[in-house]
KOLTOR-439016 format. One record per residue (C-alpha): x, y, z. Coordinates in steps of 0.05 Angstrom, whole numbers, padded with zeros to 5 digits, always signed. Layout:
N
XYZ;...
//
This chain:
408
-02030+01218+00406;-02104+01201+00411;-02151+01172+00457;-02204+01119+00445;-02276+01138+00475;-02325+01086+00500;-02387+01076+00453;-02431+01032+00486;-02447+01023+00571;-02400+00969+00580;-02343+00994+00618;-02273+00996+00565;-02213+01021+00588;-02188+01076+00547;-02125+01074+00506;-02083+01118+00478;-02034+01095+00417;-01966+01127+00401;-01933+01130+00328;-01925+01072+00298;-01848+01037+00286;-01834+01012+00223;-01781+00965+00196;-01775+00990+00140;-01812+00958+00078;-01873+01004+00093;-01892+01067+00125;-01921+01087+00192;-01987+01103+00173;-01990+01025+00134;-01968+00995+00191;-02021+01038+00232;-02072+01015+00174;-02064+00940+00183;-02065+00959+00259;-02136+00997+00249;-02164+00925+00211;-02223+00910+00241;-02301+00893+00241;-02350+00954+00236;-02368+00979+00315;-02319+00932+00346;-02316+00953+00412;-02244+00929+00416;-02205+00994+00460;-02139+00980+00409;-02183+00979+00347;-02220+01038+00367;-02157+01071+00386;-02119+01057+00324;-02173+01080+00282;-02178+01142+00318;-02101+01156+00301;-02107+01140+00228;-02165+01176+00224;-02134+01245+00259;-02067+01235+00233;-02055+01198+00166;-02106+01240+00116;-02123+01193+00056;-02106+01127+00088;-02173+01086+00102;-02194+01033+00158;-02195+00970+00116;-02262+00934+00116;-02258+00871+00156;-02323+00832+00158;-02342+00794+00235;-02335+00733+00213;-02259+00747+00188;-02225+00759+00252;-02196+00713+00293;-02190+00746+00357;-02130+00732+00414;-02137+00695+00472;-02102+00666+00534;-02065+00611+00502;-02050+00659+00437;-02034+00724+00451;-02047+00751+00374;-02115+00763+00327;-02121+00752+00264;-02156+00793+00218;-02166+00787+00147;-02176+00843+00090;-02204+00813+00029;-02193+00880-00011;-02134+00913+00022;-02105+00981-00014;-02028+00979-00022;-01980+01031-00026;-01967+01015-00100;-02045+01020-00110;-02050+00943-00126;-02116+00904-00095;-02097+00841-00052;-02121+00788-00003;-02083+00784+00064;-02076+00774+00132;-02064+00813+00188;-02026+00780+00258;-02031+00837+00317;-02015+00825+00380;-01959+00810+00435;-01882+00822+00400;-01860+00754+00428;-01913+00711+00410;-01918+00746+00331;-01845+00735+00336;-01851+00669+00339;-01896+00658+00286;-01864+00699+00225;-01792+00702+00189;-01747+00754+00205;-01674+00752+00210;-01626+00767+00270;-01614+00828+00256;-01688+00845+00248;-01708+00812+00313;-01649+00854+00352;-01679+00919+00324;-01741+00908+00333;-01732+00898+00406;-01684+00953+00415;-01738+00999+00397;-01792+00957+00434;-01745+00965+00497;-01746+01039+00490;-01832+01030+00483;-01828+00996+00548;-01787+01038+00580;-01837+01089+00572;-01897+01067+00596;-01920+01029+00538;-01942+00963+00504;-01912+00947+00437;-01967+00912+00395;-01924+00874+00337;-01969+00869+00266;-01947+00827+00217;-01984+00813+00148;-01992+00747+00109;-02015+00741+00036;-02074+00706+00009;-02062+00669-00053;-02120+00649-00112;-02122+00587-00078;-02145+00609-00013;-02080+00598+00020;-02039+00637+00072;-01973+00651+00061;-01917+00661+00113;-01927+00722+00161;-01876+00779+00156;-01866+00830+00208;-01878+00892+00190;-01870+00937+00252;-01902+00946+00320;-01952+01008+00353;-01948+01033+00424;-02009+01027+00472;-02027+01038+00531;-02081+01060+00586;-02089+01130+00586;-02054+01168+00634;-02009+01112+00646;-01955+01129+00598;-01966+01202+00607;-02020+01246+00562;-01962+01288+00545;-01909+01244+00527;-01882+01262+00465;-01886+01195+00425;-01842+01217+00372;-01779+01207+00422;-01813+01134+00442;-01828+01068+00389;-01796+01102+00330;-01725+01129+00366;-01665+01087+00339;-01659+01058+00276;-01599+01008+00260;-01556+01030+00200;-01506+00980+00175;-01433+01008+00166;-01371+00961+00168;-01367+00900+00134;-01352+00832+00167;-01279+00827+00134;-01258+00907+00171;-01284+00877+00226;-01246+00817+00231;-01175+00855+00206;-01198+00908+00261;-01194+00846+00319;-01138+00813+00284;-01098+00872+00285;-01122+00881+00368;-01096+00811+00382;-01031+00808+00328;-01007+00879+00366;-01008+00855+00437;-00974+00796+00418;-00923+00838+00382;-00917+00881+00444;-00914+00839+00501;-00859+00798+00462;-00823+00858+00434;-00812+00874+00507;-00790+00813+00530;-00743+00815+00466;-00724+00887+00501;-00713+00868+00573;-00730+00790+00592;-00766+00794+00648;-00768+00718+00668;-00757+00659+00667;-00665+00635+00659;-00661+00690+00613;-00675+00742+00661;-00620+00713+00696;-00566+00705+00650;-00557+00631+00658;-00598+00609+00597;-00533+00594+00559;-00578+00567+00497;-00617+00621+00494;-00673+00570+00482;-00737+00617+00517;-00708+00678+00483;-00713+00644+00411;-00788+00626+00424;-00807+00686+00447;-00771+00714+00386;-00806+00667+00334;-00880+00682+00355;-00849+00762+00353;-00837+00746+00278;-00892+00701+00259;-00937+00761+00288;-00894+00811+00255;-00917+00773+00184;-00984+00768+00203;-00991+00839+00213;-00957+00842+00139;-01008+00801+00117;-01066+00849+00140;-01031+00905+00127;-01031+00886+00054;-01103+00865+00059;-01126+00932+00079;-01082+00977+00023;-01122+00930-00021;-01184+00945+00004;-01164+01013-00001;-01158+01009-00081;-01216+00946-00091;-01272+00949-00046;-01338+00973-00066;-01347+00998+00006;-01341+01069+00001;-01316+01069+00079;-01255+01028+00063;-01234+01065-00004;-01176+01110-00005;-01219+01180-00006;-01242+01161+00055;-01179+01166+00089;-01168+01241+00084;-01230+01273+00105;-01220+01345+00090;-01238+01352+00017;-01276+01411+00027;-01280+01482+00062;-01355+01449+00104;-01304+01388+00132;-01255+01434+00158;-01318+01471+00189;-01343+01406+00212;-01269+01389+00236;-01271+01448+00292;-01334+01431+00315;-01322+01373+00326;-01254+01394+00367;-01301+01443+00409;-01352+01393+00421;-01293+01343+00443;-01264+01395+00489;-01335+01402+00529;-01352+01475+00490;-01405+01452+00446;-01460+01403+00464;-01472+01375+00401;-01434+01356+00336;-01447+01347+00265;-01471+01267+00259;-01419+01223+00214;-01448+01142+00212;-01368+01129+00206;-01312+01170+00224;-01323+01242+00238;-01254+01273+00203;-01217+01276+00276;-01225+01202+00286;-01202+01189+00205;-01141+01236+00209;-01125+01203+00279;-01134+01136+00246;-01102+01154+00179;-01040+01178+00223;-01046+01105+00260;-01038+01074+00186;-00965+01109+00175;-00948+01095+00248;-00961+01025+00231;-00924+01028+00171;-00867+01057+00180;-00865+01013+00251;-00870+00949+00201;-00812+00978+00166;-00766+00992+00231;-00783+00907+00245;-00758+00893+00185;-00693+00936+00182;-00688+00900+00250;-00692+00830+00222;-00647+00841+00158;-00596+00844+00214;-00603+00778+00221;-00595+00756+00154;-00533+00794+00124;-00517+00738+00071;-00584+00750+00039;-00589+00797-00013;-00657+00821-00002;-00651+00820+00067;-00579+00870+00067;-00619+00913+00026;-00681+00919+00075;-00633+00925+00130;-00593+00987+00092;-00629+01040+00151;-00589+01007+00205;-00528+01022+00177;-00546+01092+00160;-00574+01116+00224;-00551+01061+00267;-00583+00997+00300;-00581+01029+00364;-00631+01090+00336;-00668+01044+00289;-00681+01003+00360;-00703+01061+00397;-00745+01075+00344;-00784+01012+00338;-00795+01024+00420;-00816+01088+00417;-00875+01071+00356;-00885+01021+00403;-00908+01055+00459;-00927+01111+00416;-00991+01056+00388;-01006+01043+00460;-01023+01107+00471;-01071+01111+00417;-01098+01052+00445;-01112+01083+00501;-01139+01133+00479;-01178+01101+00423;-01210+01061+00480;-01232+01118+00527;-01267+01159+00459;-01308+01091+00452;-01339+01081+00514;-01351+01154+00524;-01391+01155+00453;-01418+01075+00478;-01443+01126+00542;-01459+01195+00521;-01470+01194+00450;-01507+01127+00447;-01476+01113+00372;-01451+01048+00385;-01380+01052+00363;-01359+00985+00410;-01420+00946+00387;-01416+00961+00310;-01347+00936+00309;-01379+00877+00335;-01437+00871+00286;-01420+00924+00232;-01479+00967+00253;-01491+01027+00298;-01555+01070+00321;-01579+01123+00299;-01642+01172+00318;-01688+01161+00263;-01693+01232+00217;-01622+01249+00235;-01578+01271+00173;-01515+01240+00166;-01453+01290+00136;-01429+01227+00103;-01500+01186+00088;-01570+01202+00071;-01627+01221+00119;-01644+01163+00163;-01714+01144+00156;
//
């Protein structure tokens, strides 16, 4: 953090700037260069506050030369400035003509292309800025082509200002602008089997008890003589029932096809090595309130992938009871006698009490599954609910994934 000191004897407030927040496509001390762009002795407090930082804390990057009459400054009715480099230095060492946009994150918003996804990060991490005491300045950059025209702005990050003392002199910006970084992690098609499966299950269970005990309606009391409620009830059980073949199928070939390395097969038993069984008890302790912290997976840590792997055979082998179950139904059918065969070793009664049991048995998880969401939503601020919303979660920028690279 540095502060900005007053050159001349008109009064400037004083600024201090925090570390810059990059998307991505460039690094902090670029986005503090474009930032820094501005006319020789401008007596601008963000200009002379972003030079200050470059100059104390990115050796080797330079304040780009900006002549007077090549900025654009903001004003009431447009809360940005333009400034333009006619020789800027990029990372790759190339030369080029561009523009810089700095100013207020809504109004730059508005005025470059970024996607959804983009925009929501950016103002998660602007959010956190505010939170703390502190302005985010949003710079974008524009290329000048041969024939002296601008191209379309791109965002390229934002910088932290405010008064000093206002924010706090010993704030530690690291923890501020550049906290949470948004890391992709499942796709759109795990996410829709993941709801599918959520609403194909409930309707499996609230019919499957009906089917058990009717509970209304003239079946409930015996003087439905057609049986006409019970048979719709049991038709949506079934149509379900194949649905939930359906996805099951889809995700054992996920298993085997998708370049995803989350949905592949490996990925479902977790302890491959002596450091994941390590990992696995820590993970236990830390679950059980001994530990504070545990090591960082972006998907399953292997406690939630052996719980989830065991979920898979539940479900199988609680598609297979359902279908013993229906054979019943269809004893002329030669396929259908031979799926039914486990009734008539164990009985139907057992094969019935089975299929209950699983039943209630994948509630529980449920449950469960439920509770360890919104306790990581709350404590561990990963994002479990929300990624299997928009495939992403949050993660502190720097941290080291077991199962990804370092995020940056």
């Amino acid at each position: 953090m540095t502060k900005s000191t007053p050159t001349d004897q008109v009064e400037i407030p004083t600024l201090v700037v925090g570390t810059a927040y990059s998307l991505g496509a460039v690094s902090e001390g670029r986005i503090m260069t474009m930032a820094a762009a501005s006319p020789p002795n401008s007596t601008d407090p963000v200009d002379q506050a972003a030079i200050e930082v470059l100059k104390a804390n990115y050796v080797g990057l330079e304040v780009p030369e900006v002549a007077a009459d090549d900025v654009d400054p903001a004003s009431l009715k447009r809360r940005y400035s333009l400034a333009r480099i006619r020789r800027y230095n990029r990372q790759d060492g190339h030369i080029d003509d561009r523009v810089i946009m700095r100013g207020d994150l809504d109004a730059v918003l508005e005025k470059v292309k970024i996607s959804k996804e983009q925009t929501r990060l950016v103002k998660k991490n602007a959010a956190v800025v505010i939170r703390n005491g502190w302005r985010p300045l949003a710079v974008a950059r524009a290329k000048v082509d041969h024939n002296d025209i601008v191209g379309a702005f791109r965002l390229e990050g934002f910088i932290p200002v405010a008064p000093e003392g206002h924010a706090g002199d010993d704030m530690d910006v690291s923890t501020g602008p550049a906290v949470w970084a948004r890391v992709r992690v499942w796709s759109a098609s795990l996410r829709f089997q993941h709801w599918l499966n959520v609403a194909v299950i409930f309707i499996l269970s609230c019919t499957g008890i009906f089917i058990m005990d009717p509970f209304f309606g003239a079946t409930a009391l015996g003087t439905d003589a057609s049986g006409y409620l019970m048979g719709i009830i049991r038709l949506i059980h079934f149509i379900a029932a194949f649905v939930w073949l359906i996805i099951g199928a889809a995700r054992i070939w996920s298993a085997f096809m998708s370049r995803d390395r989350y949905l592949r097969w490996p990925s479902m038993w977790p302890l491959k090595s002596k450091d994941d069984v390590k990992h696995l008890g820590q993970i236990l302790q830390h679950y059980a309130l001994i530990k504070e912290h545990a090591p960082l997976y972006l998907a399953h840590n292997p406690l939630q992938q052996l719980a989830y792997t065991s979920v898979y055979i539940a479900c199988g082998l609680q598609m297979l009871s359902g279908f013993v179950l229906y054979g019943l139904y269809h004893p002329s059918n030669p396929f259908w006698s031979l799926v039914s065969l486990p009734a008539a070793w164990f009985g139907v009664g057992v094969v019935r009490l089975f299929h209950t049991l699983m039943m209630f048995g994948l509630w529980a998880f449920v449950i469960m599954h439920i509770y360890l969401v919104l306790r990581a939503e709350s404590l561990e601020r990963h994002g479990g609910l929300s990624a299997m919303i928009n495939g992403g979660v949050w993660v502190k920028r720097g941290a080291e994934p077991v199962d990804a690279p370092k995020v940056e």
